[in-house]
C-alpha angles and dihedrals in degrees: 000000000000083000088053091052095056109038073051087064104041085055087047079048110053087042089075102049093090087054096054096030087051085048089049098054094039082057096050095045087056093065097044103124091213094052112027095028102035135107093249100057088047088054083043082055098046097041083051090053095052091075110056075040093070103027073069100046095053090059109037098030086080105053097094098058099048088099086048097058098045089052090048096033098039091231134145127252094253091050087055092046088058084064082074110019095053085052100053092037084049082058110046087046096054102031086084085049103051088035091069090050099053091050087060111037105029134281092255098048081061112039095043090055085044095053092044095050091043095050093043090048083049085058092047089049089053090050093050091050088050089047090048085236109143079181090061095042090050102047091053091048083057097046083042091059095044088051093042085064088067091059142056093016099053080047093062091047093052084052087062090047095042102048141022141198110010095345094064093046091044081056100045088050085060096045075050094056099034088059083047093045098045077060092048102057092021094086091042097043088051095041079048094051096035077064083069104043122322096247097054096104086069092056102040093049097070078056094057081036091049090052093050093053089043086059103032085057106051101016103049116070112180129206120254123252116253098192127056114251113280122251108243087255094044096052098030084061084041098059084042090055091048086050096041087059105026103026095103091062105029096046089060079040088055089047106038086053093046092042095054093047082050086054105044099037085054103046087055098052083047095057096044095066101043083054087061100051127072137313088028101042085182112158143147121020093351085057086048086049094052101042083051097067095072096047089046085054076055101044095048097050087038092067096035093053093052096051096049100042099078097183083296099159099197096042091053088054081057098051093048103053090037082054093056108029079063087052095046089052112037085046079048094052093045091070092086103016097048083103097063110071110216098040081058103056089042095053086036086056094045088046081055093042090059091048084056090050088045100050104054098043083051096044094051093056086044098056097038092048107074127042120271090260102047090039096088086064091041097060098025091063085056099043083054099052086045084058086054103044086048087052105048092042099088096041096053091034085046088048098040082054085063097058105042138318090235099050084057095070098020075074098037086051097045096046086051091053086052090055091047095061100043097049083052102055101026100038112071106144122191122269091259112021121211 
């Protein structure tokens, strides 16, 4: 009895050795100075960051212009928000889609078609605002948002294919920023463009979508694929075991990123339009530059989180509930300062600030949680419910303005007090995550 328990745990044992050893020698890779520190891996990281960049671009860019295109079209102002909703709903419905196949074809044979046919039905887009045809313009937003599927989020799930340990979370906190800071310049750069004809953002979007297909050609190898595609059963039983095992965790995963896109999406477009009204009269490019102050808090602590987190299990548990805890509170704050201009910027950038702490830490255990050939649904699935949260941000925020100010963050803050506490009780990631 006691010879069969231990030959039980030297095989338990020895099991584990490819683990450590694979760990070991991300690790080491890593700290290679010609890989982590050369020029070529920080052109790998940039080329990568281009695509979530201009997945924002398309969509915000536009924002600006929307008042533009109902005085020329003679269109409503519901016919001007499905622009941007059937976009985003084009998207979220096809993310899931485009996430299998590249799974099983490969990230690249997905994300180069996609910025090509992004970029081609912008052009489209241009052409039907130049011909005075909403029908035209419709139709190539919805083409847009099928073909932006195909994009940042397949690029999340190549950084998880491409790097490993502190070099894959240091990625996916620029693809982070990159996606914050695409929101940041987006108003201004359309408000810049509008300046020229209203219709110029159509038109200067193929050229960002062109950049990013020059660099993910020739500046994204990926590695090559070691398995054989899965068959649909196969794979289908493959995502409900990963659920079976991981959805507790996952699924408040899934929640906490989208809520935090729904939050912070909202309480823009919130502020947007108290910026407009008296006594602030603040509109067109000023009104870019100060909605921009809380995305830049975002964007800064989004890069710097994902430098300094390393896989460190314990330290990214720290981060999230910080992160939320300053969202709980400063929403919570709002409630009686939201009158007085500059309080409220400040408390609206902490409660970014702690959005830019809460994603990477989320999309590290994501990406590291699911086999390479399962990791394109994966992250996929949570790419699409941040869609939605993005999406259905405006129009409850938009609604909850007409009830009351306070009830607005009187919810924000209480749904950020839920996440909280289910990111503190059901997310308790290893002490190195892998």
């Amino acid at each position: 009895m006691e010879k069969t328990k231990t030959r039980r745990l030297a095989i338990s044992f020895q099991s584990d050795i490819p683990d450590t050893e694979q760990e070991t020698n991300a690790e080491a890779k890593d700290k290679q100075p010609d890989e982590s520190g050369s020029k070529g891996r920080l052109l790998e990281f940039l080329a990568i960051a281009t695509v979530p960049m201009v997945l924002v671009l398309g969509n915000s860019m536009l924002v600006p212009i929307l008042p533009d295109m109902q005085e020329i079209l003679g269109i409503s102002k519901f016919q001007s928000s499905l622009v941007i909703t059937l976009f985003s709903f084009a998207a979220g419905l096809f993310i899931p889609v485009l996430g299998y196949l590249s799974d099983r074809f490969g990230r690249k044979a997905i994300i180069i078609p996609s910025l090509i046919v992004y970029g081609a039905a912008g052009i489209l887009a241009g052409f039907g605002a130049v011909w005075k045809s909403y029908t035209i313009i419709i139709a190539a937003r919805a083409i847009q948002g099928l073909a932006a599927a195909g994009t940042a989020p397949i690029a999340m799930a190549l950084v998880g294919d491409m790097y490993k340990g502190a070099t894959e979370s240091k990625a996916l906190g620029l693809t982070e920023a990159s996606n914050g800071a695409g929101k940041v310049i987006s108003p201004i750069l359309g408000s810049l463009l509008a300046l020229i004809v209203w219709y110029a953002a159509f038109f200067a979007f193929p050229l960002f979508c062109a950049l990013s297909l020059v660099a993910m050609i020739f500046l994204i190898k990926e590695p090559k694929r070691e398995k054989q595609p899965q068959k649909l059963k196969e794979y289908i039983e493959g995502i409900k075991s990963t659920f079976k095992q991981k959805g507790r965790w996952l699924i408040t995963s899934f929640f906490a990123g989208s809520l935090g896109l729904f939050i912070l999406f909202g309480v823009l477009f919130y502020l947007s339009n108290v910026l407009e009204k008296d006594p602030y009269n603040i509109d067109g490019v000023k009104k870019g530059l100060v909605l921009a102050i809380p995305l830049l808090g975002m964007v800064t602590t989004s890069y710097i989180t994902g430098s300094v987190i390393k896989k460190n299990g314990i330290l990214m548990r720290w981060l999230m509930n910080i992160g939320l805890i300053l969202m709980t509170v400063s929403l919570g704050a709002s409630i009686f300062f939201f009158k007085n201009l500059y309080l409220f910027i400040g408390l609206l950038t902490v409660s970014s600030i702690g959005t830019g702490l809460l994603l990477p830490c989320l999309n590290t255990m994501i990406t590291g949680s699911v086999t390479k050939e399962e990791r394109g649904m994966i992250t996929s699935l949570y790419s699409s419910l941040r869609f939605l949260g993005v999406a259905a941000g405006p129009p409850l925020f938009g609604w909850m303005m007409g009830v009351s100010d306070r009830i607005v963050f009187i919810s924000v803050s209480a749904l950020s007090l839920l996440a909280l506490g289910l990111v503190f009780f059901m997310i308790k990631p290893d002490k190195q995550v892998n």
